[in-house]
DSSP file (Angstrom, degrees, kcal/mol; ACC not computed):
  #  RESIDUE AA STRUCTURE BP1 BP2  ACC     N-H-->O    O-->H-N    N-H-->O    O-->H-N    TCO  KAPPA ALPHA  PHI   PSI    X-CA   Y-CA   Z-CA
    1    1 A X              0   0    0      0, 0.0     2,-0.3     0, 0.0     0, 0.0   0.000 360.0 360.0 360.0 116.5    0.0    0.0    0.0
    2    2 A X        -     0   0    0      1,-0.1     2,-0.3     0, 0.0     0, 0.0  -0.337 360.0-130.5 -65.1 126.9    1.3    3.2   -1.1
    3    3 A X        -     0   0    0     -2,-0.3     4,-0.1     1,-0.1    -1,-0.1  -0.506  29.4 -80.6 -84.7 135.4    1.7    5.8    1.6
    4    4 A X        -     0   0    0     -2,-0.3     3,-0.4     2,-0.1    -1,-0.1   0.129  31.8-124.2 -17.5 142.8    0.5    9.8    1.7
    5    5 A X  S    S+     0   0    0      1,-0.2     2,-0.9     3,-0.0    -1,-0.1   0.868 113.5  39.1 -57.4 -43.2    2.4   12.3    0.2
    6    6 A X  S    S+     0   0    0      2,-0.1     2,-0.3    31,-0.0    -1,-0.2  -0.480 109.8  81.2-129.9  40.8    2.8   14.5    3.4
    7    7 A X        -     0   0    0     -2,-0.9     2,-0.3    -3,-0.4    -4,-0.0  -0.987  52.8-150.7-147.2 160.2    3.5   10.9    6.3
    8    8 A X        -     0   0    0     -2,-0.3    29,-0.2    29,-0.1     2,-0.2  -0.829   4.7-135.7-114.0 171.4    5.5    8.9    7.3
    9    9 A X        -     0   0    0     27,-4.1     2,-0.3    -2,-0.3    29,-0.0  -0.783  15.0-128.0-118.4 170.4    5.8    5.3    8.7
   10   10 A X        -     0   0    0     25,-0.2     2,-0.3    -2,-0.2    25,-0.2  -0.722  28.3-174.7 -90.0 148.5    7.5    3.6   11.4
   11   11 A X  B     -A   34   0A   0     23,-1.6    23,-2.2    -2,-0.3     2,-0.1  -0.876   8.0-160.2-149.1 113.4    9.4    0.7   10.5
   12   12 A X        -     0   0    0     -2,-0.3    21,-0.3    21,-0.2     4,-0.1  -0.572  14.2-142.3 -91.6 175.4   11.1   -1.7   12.5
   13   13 A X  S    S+     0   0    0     19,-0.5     2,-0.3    -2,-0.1    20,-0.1   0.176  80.5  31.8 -84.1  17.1   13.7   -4.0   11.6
   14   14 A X  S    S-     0   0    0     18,-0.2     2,-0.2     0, 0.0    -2,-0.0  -0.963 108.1 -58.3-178.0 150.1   13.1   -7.0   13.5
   15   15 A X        -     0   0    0     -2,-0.3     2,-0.7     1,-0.1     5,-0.1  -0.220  51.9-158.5 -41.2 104.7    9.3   -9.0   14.9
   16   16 A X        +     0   0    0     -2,-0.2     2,-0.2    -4,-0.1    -1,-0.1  -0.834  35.5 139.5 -97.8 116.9    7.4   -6.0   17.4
   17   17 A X    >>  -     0   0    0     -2,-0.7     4,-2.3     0, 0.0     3,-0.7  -0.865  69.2 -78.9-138.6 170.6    5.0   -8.0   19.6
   18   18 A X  T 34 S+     0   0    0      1,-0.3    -2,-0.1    -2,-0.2     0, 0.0   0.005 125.1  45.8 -63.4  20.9    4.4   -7.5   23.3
   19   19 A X  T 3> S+     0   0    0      3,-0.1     4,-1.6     2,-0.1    -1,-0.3   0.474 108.1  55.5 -93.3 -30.4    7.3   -9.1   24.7
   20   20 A X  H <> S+     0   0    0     -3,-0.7     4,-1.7     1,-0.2    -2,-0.2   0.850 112.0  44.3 -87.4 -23.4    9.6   -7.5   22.4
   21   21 A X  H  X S+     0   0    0     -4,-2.3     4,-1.8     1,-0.2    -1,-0.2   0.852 109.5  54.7 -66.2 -20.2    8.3   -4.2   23.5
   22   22 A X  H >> S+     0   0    0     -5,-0.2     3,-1.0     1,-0.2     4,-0.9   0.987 108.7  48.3 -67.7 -41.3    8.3   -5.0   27.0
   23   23 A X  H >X S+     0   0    0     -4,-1.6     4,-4.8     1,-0.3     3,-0.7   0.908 112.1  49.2 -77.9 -25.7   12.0   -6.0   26.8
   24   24 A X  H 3X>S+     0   0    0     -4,-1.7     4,-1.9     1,-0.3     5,-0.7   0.800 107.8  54.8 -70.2 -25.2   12.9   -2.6   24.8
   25   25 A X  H <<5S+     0   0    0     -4,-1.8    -1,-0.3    -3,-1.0    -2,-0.2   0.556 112.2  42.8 -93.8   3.0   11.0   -0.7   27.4
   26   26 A X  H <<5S+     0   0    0     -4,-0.9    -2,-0.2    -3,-0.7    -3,-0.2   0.837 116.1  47.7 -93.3 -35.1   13.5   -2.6   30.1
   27   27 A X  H  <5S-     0   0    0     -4,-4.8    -3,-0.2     2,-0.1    -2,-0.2   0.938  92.7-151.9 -80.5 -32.1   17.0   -2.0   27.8
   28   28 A X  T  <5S+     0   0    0     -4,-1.9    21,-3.7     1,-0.2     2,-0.3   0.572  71.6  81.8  80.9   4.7   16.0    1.8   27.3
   29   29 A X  E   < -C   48   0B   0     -5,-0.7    19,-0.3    19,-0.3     2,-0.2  -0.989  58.1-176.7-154.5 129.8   17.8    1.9   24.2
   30   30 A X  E     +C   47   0B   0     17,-2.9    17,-4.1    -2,-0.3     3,-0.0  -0.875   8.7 168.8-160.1 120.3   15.9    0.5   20.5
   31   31 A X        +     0   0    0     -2,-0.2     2,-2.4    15,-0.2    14,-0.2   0.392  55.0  82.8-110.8 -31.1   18.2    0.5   17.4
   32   32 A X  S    S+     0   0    0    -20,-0.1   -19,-0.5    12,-0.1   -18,-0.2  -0.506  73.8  86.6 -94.1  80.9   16.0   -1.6   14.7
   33   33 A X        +     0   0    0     -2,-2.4    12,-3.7   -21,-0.3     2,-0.2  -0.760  44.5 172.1-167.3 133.0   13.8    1.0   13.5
   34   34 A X  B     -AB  11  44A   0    -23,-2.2   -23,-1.6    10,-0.2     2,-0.3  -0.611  30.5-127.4-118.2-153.1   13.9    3.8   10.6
   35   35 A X        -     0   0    0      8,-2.4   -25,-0.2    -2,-0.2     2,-0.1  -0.833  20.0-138.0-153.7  99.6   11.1    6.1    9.4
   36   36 A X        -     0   0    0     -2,-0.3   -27,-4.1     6,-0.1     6,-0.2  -0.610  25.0-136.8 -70.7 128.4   10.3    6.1    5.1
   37   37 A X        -     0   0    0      4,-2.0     2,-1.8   -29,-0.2   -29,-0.1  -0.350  28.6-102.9 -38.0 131.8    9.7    9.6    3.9
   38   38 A X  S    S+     0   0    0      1,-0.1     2,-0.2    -2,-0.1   -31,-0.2  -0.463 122.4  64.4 -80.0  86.7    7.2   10.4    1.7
   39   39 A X  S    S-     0   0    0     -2,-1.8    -1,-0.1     2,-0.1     3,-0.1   0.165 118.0-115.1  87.8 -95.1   10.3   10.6   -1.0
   40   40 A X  S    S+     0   0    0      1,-0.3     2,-0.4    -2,-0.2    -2,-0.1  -0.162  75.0 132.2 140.5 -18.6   10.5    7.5   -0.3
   41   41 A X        -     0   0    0     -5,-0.1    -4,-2.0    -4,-0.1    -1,-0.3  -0.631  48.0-130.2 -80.8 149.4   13.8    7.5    1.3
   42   42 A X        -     0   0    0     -2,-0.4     2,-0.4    -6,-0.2    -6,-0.1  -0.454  14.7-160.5-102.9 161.4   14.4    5.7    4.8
   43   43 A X        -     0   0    0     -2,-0.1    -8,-2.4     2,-0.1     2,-0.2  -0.963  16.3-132.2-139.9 116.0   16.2    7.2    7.9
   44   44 A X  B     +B   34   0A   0     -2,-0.4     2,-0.3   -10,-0.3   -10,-0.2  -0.661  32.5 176.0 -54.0 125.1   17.6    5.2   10.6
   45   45 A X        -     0   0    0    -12,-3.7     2,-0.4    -2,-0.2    28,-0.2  -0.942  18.0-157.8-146.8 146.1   16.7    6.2   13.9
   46   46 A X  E     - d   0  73B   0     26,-0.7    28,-1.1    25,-0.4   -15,-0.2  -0.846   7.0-148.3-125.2 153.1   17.1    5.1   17.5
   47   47 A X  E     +Cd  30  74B   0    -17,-4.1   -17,-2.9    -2,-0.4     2,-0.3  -0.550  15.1 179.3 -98.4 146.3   15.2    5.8   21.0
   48   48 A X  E     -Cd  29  75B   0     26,-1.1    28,-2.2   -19,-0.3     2,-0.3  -0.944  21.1-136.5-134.5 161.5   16.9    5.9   24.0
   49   49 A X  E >>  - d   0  76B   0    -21,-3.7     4,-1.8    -2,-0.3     3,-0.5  -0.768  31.7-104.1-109.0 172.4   15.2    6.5   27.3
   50   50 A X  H >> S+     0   0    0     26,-0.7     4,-2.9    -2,-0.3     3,-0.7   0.917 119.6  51.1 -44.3 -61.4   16.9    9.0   30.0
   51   51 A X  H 3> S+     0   0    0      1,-0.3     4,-1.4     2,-0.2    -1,-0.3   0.707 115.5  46.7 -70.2 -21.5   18.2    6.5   32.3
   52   52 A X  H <> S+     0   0    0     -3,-0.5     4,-1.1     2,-0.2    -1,-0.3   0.785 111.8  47.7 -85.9 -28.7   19.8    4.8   29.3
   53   53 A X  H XX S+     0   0    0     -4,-1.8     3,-3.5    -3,-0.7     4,-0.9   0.880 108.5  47.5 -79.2 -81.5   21.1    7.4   27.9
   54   54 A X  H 3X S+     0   0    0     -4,-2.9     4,-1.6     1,-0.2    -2,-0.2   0.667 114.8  55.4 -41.5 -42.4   22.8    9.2   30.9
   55   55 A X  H 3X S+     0   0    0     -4,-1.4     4,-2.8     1,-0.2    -1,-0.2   0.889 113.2  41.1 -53.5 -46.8   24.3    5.2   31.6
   56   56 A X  H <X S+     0   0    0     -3,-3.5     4,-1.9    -4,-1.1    -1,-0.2   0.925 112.9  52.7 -82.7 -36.1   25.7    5.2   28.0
   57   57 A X  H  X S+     0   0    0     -4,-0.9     4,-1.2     2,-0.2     3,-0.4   0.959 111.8  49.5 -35.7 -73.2   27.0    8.8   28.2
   58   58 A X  H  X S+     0   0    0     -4,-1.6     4,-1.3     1,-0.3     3,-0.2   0.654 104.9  51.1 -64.7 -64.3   28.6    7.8   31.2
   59   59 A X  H  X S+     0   0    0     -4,-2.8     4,-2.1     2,-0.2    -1,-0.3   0.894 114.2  46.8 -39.4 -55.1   30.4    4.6   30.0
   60   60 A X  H  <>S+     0   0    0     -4,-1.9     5,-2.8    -3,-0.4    -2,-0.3   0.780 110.5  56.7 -74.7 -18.5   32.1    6.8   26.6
   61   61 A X  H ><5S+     0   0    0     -4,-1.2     3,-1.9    -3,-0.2    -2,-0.2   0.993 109.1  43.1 -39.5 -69.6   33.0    9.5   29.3
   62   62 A X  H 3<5S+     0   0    0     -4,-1.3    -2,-0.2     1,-0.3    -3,-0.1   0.823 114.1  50.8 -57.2 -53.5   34.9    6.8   31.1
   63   63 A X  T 3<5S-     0   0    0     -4,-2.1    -1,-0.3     1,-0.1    -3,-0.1   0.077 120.6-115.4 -42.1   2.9   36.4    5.5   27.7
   64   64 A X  T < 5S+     0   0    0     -3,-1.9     2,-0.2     1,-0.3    -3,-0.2   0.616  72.2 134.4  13.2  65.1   37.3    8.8   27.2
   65   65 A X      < -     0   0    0     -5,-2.8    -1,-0.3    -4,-0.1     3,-0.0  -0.770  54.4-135.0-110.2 155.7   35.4   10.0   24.3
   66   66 A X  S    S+     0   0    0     -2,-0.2     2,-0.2    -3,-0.1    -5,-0.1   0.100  75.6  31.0-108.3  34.2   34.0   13.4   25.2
   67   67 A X        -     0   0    0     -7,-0.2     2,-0.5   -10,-0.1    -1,-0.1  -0.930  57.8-139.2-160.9 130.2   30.5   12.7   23.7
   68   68 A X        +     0   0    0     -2,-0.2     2,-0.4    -3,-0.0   -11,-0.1  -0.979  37.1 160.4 -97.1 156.2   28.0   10.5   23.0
   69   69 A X        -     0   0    0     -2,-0.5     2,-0.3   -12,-0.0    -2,-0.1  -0.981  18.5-176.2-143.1 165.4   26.0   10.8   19.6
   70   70 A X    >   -     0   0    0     -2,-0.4     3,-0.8     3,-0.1     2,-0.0  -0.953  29.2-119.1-152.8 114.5   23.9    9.2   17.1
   71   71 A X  T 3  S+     0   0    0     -2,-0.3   -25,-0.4     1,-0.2    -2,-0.0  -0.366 107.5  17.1 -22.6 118.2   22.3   10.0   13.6
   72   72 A X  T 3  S+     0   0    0      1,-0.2   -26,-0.7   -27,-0.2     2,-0.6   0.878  93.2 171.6  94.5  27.6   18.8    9.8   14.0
   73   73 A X  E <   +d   46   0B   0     -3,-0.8     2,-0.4   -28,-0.2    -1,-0.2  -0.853  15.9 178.8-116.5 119.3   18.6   10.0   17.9
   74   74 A X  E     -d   47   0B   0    -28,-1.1   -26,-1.1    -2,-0.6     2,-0.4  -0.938  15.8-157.9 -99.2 127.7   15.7   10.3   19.7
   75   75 A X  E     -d   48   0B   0     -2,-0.4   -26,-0.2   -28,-0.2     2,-0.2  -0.942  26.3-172.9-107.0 129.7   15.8   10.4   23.7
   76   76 A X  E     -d   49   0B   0    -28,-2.2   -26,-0.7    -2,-0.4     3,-0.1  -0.653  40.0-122.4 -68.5 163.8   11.7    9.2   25.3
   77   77 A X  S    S-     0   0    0      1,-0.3     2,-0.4    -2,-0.2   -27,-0.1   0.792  99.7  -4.8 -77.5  -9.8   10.5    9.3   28.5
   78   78 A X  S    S-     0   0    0      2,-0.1     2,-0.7   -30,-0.1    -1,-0.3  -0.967  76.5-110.7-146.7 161.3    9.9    5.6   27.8
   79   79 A X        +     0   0    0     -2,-0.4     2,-0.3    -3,-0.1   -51,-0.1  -0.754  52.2 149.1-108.8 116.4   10.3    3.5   25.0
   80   80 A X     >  -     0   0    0     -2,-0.7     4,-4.2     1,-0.1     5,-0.4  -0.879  50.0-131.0-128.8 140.6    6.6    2.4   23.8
   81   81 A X  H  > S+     0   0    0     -2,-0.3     4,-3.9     1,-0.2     5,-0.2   0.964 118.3  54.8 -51.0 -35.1    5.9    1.8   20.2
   82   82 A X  H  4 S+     0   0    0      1,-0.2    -1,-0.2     2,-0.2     4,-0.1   0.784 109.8  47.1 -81.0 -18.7    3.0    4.0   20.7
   83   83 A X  H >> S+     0   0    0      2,-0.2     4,-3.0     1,-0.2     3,-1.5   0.932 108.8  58.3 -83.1 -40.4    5.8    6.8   22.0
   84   84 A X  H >X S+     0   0    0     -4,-4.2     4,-1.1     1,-0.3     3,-1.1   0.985 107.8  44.4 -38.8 -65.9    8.0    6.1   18.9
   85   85 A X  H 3< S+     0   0    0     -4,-3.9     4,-0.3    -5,-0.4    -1,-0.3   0.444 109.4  52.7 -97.2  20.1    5.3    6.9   16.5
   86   86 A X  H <> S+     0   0    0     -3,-1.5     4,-2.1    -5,-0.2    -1,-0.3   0.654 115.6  41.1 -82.9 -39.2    4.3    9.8   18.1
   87   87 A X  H <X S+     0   0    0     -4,-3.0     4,-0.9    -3,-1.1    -2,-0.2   0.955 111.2  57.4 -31.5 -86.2    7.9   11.1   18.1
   88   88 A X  H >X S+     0   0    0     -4,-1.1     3,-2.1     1,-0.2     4,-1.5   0.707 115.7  33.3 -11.3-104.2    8.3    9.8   14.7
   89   89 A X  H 3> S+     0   0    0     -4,-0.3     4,-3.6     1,-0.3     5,-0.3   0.902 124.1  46.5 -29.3 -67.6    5.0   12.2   13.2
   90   90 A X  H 3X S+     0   0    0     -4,-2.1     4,-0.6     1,-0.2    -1,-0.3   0.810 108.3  52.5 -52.0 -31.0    5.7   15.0   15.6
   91   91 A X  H XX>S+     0   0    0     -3,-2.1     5,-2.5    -4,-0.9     4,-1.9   0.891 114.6  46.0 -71.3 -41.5    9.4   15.0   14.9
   92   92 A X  H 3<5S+     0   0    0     -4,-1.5    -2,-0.2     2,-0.2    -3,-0.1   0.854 101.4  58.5 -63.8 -44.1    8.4   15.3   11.0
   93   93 A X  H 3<5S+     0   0    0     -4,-3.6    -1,-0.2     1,-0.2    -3,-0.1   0.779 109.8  57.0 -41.0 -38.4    5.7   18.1   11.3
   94   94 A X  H <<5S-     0   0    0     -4,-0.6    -2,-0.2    -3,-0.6    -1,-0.2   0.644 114.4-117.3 -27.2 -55.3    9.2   19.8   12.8
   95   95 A X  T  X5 +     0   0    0     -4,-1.9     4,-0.7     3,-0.0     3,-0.3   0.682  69.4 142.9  92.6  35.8   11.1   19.3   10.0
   96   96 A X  T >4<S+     0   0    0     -5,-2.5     3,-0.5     1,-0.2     4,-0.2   0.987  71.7  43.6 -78.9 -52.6   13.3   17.2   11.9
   97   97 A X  G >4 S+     0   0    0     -6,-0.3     3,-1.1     1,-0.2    -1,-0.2   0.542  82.2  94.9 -73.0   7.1   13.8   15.0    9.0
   98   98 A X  G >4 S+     0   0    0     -3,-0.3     3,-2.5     1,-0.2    -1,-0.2   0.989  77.5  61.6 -57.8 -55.8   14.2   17.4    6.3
   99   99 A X  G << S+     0   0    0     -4,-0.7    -1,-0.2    -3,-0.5    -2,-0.1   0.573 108.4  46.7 -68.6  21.4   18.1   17.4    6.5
  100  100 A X  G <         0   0    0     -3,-1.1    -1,-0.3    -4,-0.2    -2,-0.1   0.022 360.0 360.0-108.5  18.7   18.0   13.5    5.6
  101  101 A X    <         0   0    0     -3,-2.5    -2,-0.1   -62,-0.0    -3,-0.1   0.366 360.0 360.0-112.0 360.0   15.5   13.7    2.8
C-alpha cells in the first residue's frame, strides 16, 4: 500500500510483539527501527530513554570520548511503540527530518 504524500511510517527492523516491546521498554535503548519519507527514502533512527542514555553517556566519558552521539537520535521518556510513533509524526511536522531527505 502506497503511503501519503505528506506521512510517514515507522518501520522496524526486526518482529514488534508484546514481549519484544516489553523488553525494549526494560533496555531503554531500541536501534532496529527507521522512518520512510514520503520521498521514499528511509532514515535510521534510534530511541533511547533518559536513564539509558545518561548510563551510556557515562560509559564513553569513562572510555574517554568526550560525547555520546547518534544520527537519527531520539531520547523518550519511555520507550513504547505507541511513544515512537508519536515522536516519529511530531518530529516530522518539525522538520526534523528534512536534512535527511
Amino acid at each position: 500500500m502506497k503511503q501519503p504524500q505528506n506521512s510517514v511510517t515507522l518501520s522496524f527492523n526486526c518482529e514488534m510483539d508484546e514481549r519484544a516491546e516489553w523488553e525494549i521498554r526494560q533496555k531503554g535503548y531500541f536501534e532496529h527501527s527507521s522512518v520512510i519519507l514520503p520521498n521514499g527514502k528511509t532514515v535510521p533512527i534510534f530511541f533511547w530513554d533518559p536513564i539509558r542514555l545518561s548510563q551510556d553517556l557515562e560509559t564513553n566519558l569513562r572510555a574517554g570520548r568526550a560525547c555520546l552521539a547518534e544520527p537519527g537520535m531520539i531520547i523518550l521518556p519511555e520507550i513504547t511503540v505507541t511513544n515512537m510513533k508519536v515522536a516519529m509524526e511530531e518530529l516530522f511536522e518539525r522538520g526534523y527530518f528534512n536534512s535527511f531527505a
